[in-house]
N, C-alpha and C positions, 0 to 999 in steps of 0.2 A: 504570456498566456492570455489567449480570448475570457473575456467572462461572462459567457455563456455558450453550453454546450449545442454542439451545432449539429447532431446525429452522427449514427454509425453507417455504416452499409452490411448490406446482405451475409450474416455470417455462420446462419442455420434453414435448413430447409423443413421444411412437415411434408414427406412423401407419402401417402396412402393407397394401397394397392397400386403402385406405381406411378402415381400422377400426384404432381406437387399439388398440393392444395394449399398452401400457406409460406411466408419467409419470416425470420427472424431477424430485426436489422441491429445492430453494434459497433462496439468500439472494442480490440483489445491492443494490446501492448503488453510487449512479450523484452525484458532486458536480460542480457549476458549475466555471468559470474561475476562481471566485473559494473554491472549496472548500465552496460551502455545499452542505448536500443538495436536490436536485432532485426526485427519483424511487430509490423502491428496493423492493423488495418480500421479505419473510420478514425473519430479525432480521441485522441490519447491529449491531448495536450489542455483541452479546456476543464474546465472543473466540471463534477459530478460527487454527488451527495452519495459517500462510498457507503453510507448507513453503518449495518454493524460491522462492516470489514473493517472498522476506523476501531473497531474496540481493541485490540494490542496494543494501538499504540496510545489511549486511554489509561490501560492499566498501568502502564511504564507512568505516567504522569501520577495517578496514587502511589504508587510502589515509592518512586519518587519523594512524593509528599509525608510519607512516613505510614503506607496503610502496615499496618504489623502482621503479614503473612508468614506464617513457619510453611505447612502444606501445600506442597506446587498443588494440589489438586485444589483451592480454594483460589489460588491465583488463577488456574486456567479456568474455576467456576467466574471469576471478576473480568474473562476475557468472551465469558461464551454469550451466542446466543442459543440458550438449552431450549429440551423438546418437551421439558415440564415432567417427565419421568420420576418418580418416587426417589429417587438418589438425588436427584435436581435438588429438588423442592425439602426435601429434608436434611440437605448441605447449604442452605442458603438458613432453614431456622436455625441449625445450628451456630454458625455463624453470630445471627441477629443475638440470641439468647445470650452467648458467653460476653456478649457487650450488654446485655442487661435490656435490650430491647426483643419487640416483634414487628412481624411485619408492614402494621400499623405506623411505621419509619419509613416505609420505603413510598420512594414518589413517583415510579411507575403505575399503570392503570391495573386493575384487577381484571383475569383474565383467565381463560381455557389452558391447557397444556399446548401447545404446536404443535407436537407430534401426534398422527390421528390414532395411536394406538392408547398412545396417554391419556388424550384426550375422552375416547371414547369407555377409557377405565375411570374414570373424574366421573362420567354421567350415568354409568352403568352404579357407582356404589353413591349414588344421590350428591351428590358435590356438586359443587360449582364454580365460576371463575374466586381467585384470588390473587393477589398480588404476587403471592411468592410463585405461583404459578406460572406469570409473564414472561417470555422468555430473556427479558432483558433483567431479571429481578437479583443475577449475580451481579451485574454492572451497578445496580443499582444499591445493593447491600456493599461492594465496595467502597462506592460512593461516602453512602453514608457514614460508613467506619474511618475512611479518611480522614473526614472532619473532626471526629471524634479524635484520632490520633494529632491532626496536624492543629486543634483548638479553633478551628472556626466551625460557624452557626448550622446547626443543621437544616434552617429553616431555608425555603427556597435554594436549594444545592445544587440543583436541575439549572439556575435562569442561568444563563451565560457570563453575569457579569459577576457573578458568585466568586470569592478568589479560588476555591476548587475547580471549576472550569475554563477558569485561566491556566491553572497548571495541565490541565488537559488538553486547552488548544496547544500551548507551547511546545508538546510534548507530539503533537498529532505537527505542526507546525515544523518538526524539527526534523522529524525522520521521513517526513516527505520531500524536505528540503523548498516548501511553498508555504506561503501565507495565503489562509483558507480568503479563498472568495466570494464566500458569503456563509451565511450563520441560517440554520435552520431550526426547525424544532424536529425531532425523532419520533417515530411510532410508542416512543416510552415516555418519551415528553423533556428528554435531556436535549442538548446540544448535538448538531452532527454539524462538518465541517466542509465546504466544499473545496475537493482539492483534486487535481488530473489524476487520469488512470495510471501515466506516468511515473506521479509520484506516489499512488497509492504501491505501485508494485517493487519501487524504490524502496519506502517503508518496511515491506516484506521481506524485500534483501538483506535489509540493515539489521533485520530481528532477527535473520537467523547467520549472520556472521556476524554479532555482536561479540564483544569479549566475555566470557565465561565470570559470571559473577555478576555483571553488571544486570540494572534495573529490565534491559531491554530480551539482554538472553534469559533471565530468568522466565520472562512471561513466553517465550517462544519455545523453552526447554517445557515449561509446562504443562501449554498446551498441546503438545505432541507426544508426552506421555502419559496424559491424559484425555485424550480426544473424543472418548464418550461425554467428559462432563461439558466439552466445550459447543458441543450437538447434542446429539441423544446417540441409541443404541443403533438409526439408522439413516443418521443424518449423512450429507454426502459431505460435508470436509469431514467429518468425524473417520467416517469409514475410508477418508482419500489418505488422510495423515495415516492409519493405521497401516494400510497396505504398502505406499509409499517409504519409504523410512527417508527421515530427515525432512520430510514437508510440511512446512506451515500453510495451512489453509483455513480460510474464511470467508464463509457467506455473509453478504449483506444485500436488506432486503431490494424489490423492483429489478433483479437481473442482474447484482454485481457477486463477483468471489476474486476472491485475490489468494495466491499462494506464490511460494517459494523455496528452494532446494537451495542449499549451500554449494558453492562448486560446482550449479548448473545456471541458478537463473532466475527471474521470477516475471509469471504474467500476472497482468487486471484486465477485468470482462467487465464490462456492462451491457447488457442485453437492453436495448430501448424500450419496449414495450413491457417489460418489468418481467418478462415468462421465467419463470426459474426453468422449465425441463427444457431451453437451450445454454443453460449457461455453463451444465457442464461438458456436453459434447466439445462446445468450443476451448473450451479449458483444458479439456484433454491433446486434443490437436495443436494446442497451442505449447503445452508438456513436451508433448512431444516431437514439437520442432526442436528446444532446446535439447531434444536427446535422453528424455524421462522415458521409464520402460517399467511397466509393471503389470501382474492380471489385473489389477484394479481399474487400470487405465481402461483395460480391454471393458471391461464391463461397464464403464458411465460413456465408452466412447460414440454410442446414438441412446438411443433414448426409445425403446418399442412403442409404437402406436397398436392398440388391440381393436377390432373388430368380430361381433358375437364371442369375446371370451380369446379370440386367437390372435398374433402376431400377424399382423397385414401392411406393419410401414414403418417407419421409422424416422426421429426428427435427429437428422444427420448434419452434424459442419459442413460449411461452403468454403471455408480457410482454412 
């Protein structure tokens, strides 16, 4: 594996009133049922900083460690990146409370909702950013509770060398089948790990043909029936898993999403220039190599561009 990523090529266009105005350039990689590669185009093979896509296999590493989860819908909150939504944010204090804390524990940044509907209800009723708010603040309240269960320090939880995120590289390490290539800091201020888009979609596969029981299908069972908590109400893996049946999806942030279907297959995107509104055109075209069919597909499959208020172009896959 090189280490350092070396760009993708051309794998979205921005057409408006029929003339290209812009490209989107990437990387994806697309593997069989059986994990081999099929199709993929730009480098799949060098590391990139999958962001939150790496959270599943996170939570497999607390689960792991002894977090004490009964409610899939608590584990797929310790998997999500949420939109900050009133169910978010008050299944995350729940949580903190019944362990005797708030969210004065958690080591993520205080912060808006993500989602601009959230968001703009946070500022409409005089509010303002908090931590429980952040959308990384289920990962983070997992976090913390780990320690609590597994007896180490909650103090610095987040630095890497912390034995909690040793069990998380391990665990992010193992289902990728790569030892990350470098160590970063996260928009939340945890650990993200660099590993190929390769293995990040390998990962996917593994979590959702896990054995029934085990640490790994539990967090892939959860977050697929729970997919609001693990986005919001109009998040796109939220709404991909829902329409799809059997799909693990997840965004993470600057352009990546990773998903996967049991008995089909699974891709990774990374979009280079960080654009989210190409990462899902490609994703879907990329689904749909391997033979995925759903209306959901049909609707992320471009992306509308509006001019005065109207549909005039659309940001379309070139693969």
């Amino acid at each position: 594996m090189r280490t350092t990523y070396e760009g993708g090529v051309p794998l979205a266009e921005v057409v408006r009133s029929g003339f290209v105005e812009g490209l989107h350039r990437g990387s994806v990689a697309v593997l069989d049922a059986a994990g081999a590669p099929v199709a993929g185009a730009g480098d799949v093979t060098s590391p990139i900083f999958p962001r939150s896509a790496s959270k599943p296999m996170q939570a497999i590493g607390m689960l792991r460690a002894g977090l004490p989860l009964s409610d899939p819908a608590d584990v797929a909150l310790v998997s999500a990146s949420h939109a900050g939504e009133e169910f978010h944010v008050a299944r995350v204090g729940a949580l903190l409370a019944a362990a005797g804390l708030d969210e004065s524990a958690l080591g993520c940044p205080p912060d808006l909702p993500m989602g601009e509907l959230a968001r703009e209800a946070v500022q409409r009723a005089g509010g303002g950013p908090t931590r429980a708010r952040m959308n990384c603040s289920g990962k983070h309240t997992g976090m913390v509770l780990t320690c609590l269960a597994a007896g180490w320090p909650r103090e610095g939880y987040w630095r890497p060398e912390h034995p909690l995120q040793q069990r998380l590289r391990a665990a992010v390490e193992e289902f990728t089948g790569e030892r990350a290539a470098a160590v970063g800091v996260d928009g939340c201020g945890a650990p993200v790990l660099a590993v190929s888009l390769t293995g990040l979609a390998l990962a996917f596969l593994r979590l959702v043909t896990a054995e029934p029981g085990s640490a790994a299908r539990t967090v892939a069972d959860a977050m697929r029936a729970y997919p609001e908590v693990v986005g919001g109400t109009w998040a796109e893996d939220s709404r991909l898993m829902r329409g799809l049946p059997g799909a693990l999806v997840k965004i993470g942030a600057e352009g990546v999403i990773a998903a996967a279907l049991p008995g089909v297959g699974a891709v990774a995107v990374k979009i280079d220039d960080g654009a989210a509104r190409a990462r899902m055109p490609v994703l879907v075209s990329a689904l749909r190599r391997l033979g995925a069919r759903a209306p959901v597909l049909d609707e992320y499959a471009e992306l509308p561009l509006l001019g005065g208020g109207l549909p005039v172009g659309a940001v379309r896959p070139l693969w």
